[in-house]
N, C-alpha and C positions, 0 to 999 in steps of 0.2 A: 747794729745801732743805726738810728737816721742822721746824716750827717747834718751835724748845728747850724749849717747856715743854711738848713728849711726849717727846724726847732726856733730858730729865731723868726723867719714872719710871722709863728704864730703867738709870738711875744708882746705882752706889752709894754713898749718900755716909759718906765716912772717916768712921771711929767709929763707924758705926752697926750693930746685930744683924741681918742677916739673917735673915730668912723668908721662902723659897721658894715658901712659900704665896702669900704677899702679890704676889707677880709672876706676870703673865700668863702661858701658853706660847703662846695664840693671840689675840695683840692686834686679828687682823682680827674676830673675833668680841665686843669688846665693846661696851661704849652709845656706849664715845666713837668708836669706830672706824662704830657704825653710823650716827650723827649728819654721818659724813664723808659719807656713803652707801655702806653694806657694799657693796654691788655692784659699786662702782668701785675698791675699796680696791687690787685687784691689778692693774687699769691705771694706776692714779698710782703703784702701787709701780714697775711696769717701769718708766714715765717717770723715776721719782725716781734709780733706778741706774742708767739709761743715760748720764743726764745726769750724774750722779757717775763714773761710768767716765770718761765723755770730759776733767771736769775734773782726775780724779787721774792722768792722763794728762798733765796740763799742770803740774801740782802735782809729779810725780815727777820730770820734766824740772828744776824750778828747785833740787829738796832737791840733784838732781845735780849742777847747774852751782855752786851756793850751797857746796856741800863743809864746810860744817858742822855740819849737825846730818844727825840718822840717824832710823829711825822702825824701833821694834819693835812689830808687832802678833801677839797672843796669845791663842789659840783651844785653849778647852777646852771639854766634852761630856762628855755621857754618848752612848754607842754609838749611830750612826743617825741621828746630832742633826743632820748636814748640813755637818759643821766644810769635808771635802774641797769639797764644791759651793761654799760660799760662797765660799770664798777663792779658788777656779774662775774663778767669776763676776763676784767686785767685780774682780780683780785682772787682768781678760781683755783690759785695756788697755793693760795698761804695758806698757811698755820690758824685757822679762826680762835685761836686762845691770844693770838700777838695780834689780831687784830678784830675792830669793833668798828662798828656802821649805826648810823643812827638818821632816820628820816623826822625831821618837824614838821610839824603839820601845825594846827591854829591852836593859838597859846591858850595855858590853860588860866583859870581866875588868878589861881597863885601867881604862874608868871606873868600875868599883866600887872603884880603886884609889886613888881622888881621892876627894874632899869630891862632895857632890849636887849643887853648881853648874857644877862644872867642866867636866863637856860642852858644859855650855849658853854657858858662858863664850867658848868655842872659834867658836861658830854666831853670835856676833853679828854684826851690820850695820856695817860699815865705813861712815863718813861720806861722806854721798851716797849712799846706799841703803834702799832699804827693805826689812827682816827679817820673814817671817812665822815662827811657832813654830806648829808644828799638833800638840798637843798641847805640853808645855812641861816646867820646873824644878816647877811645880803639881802634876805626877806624885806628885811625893816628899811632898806632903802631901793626897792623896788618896788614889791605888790602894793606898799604903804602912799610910796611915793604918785604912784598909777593911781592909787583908791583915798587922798589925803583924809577922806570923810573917816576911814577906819583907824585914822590916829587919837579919835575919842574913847575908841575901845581900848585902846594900847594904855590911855591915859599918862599920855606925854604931856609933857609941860612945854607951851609956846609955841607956836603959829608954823603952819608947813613954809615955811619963804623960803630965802637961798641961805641965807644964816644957818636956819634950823639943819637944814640938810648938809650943809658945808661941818656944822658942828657933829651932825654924826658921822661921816665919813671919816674927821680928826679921829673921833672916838675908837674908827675901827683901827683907824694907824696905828694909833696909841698900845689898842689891847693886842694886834697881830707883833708889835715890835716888842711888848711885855712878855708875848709866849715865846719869840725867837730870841729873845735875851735869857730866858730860862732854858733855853735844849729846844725846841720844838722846832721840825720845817715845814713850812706852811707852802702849800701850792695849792694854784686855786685857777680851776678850769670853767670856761664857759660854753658850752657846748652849742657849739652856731649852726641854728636851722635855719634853713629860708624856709617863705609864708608857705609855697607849693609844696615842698616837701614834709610842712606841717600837717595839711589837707590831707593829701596821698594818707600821711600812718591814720589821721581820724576816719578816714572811709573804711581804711583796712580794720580797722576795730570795730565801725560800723556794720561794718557788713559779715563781719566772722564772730559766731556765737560764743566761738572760746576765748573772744579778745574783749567783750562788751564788758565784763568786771572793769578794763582799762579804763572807759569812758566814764567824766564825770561831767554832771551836769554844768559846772562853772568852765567845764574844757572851753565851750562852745561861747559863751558868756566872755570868756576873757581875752579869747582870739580879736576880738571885735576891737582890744585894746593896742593890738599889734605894737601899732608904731609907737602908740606912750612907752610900751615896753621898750622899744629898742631904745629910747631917748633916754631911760631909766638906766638902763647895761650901761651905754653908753658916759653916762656921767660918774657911774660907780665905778665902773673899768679903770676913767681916766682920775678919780682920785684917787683911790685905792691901790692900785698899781703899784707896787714899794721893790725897792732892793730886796728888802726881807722877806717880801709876801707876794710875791709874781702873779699875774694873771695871762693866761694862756687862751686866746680863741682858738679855738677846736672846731674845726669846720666838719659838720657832723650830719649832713646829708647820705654819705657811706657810712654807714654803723660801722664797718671793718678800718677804714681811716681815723676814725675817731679814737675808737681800741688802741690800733698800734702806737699811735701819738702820744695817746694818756699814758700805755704802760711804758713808752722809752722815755720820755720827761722824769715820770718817778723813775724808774729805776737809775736815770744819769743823776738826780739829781741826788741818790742817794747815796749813791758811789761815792760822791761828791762830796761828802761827809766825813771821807777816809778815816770809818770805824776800822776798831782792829777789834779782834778778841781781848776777854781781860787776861792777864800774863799770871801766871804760879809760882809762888816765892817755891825760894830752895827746898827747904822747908817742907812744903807741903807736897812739888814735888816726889822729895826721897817718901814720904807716905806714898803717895800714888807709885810708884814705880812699887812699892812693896806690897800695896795691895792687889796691884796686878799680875806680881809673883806668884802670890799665896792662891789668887784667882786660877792664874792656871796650872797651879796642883792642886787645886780641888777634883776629885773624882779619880784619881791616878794611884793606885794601887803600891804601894811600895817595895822595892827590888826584895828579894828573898837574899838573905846573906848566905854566901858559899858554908858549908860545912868541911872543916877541916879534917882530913882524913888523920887516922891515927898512923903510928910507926907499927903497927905490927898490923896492921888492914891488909888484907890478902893473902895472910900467909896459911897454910895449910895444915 
């Protein structure tokens, strides 16, 4: 496990202003990571997710049997940032019946027919499961935020100001503390690329035939929006940021850093949760021990009974 007081710089804590600056994108590059010895940093990181795979493997198994709580995890980015790989990769253990992934993409007439949550409403995690959002409801105060012109499409009611925005952000409080007041734990990662190591992955898609599916024509169109982006994260980060509903910078310039972070946060924070198995009355016990009896004399031949010799057997 990585010890909590590096899990915590990449915390954000409630209340507080966000500065993107202030946070790393390549934590393997700096004093504290070179003090670990930079050269090893991506062999303890594979050790560190492997061994998180296999736990949250075991961890998925009990959220299932336990049937009460649920777990929403929430990945947002900017373009390139690695959101599909990670979740790829922490997630390459589990059980895919206990757990469900869901990408949004641009809403459809129906849901522009409803409030901003309402799709998302639909996609959540039924108790005993765990929910990934790859990309999320954070849409509507980001791409929206960056493009206000396509809040005519949404057919929102009232003016992009600070109001309007300050009111959805409430809204997200409101419905994240409505799902973790019913069972759900919500973690919500943001995965931090810098601009150059945005460039570097669109060249590499550029230039490799088998990566050009990746490229979309707005890739290049929205880069151009960088910095509103960041100013977007940035205000969402620091409203949104709850007790309930954590938001984690993930500094995601090493794909393998970014992994091992995401899978030890879930997997601590599930721990965290101190499920137990559900317990077996008496009752249904002494069933089960009897059916586990009769199980194994199934297929077991039965002893032959001795035959009693007579009193006059052998005699001549």
């Amino acid at each position: 496990m990585i010890k909590q007081k590096f899990v915590k710089e990449f915390s954000v804590a409630p209340g507080s202003k966000v500065d993107l600056k202030k946070f790393t994108t390549d934590w393997a590059d700096t004093e504290e990571a070179k003090k670990l010895g930079g050269d090893k940093i991506k062999q303890r990181a594979l050790k560190i997710l492997e061994k998180n795979r296999e736990e949250l493997a075991q961890v998925q198994e009990l959220i299932y049997a336990n049937n009460t709580r649920s777990v929403l995890l929430i990945f947002q980015a900017m373009d390139a940032a690695g959101k599909d790989g990670t979740i790829r990769h922490v997630m390459s253990g589990v059980n895919p019946q206990g757990c469900q992934v869901f990408s949004f993409k641009k809403p459809s007439a129906e849901e522009l027919d409803h409030n901003f949550l309402w799709r998302y409403m639909k996609a959540l995690p039924e108790r005993g499961r765990i929910g990934i959002f790859n990309r999320s409801y954070y849409e509507d105060v980001l791409v929206v935020k960056v493009h206000p012109e396509w809040l005519d499409q949404t057919r929102a009611k009232g003016k992009s100001d600070k109001n309007f925005w300050r009111e959805r952000y409430e809204d997200i409080n409101n419905f994240e503390r409505h799902l973790t007041r019913n069972g759900t734990l919500i973690l919500k990662f943001f995965l931090h690329l810098s601009k150059s190591e945005q460039k570097k992955r669109f060249l590499e898609r550029l230039t490799n035939s088998d990566k050009y599916w990746k490229v979309s024509p707005s890739d290049m169109s929205e880069r151009k929006f960088w910095r509103e982006y960041q100013g977007a994260f940035e205000s969402a980060l620091s409203a949104t940021s709850t007790k309930w509903a954590p938001w984690y910078v993930i500094p995601a310039d090493r794909k393998y850093v970014a992994r091992a972070l995401v899978a030890d946060i879930v997997v601590g924070a599930i721990n965290g949760l101190d499920l137990k198995y559900p317990t077996v009355s008496p009752e249904a016990m002494k069933a089960l021990v009897a059916a586990r009896k009769e199980l194994e004399g199934d297929g077991k031949e039965p002893k032959a009974r001795k035959r009693k010799r007579s009193p006059a057997s052998g005699r001549g």
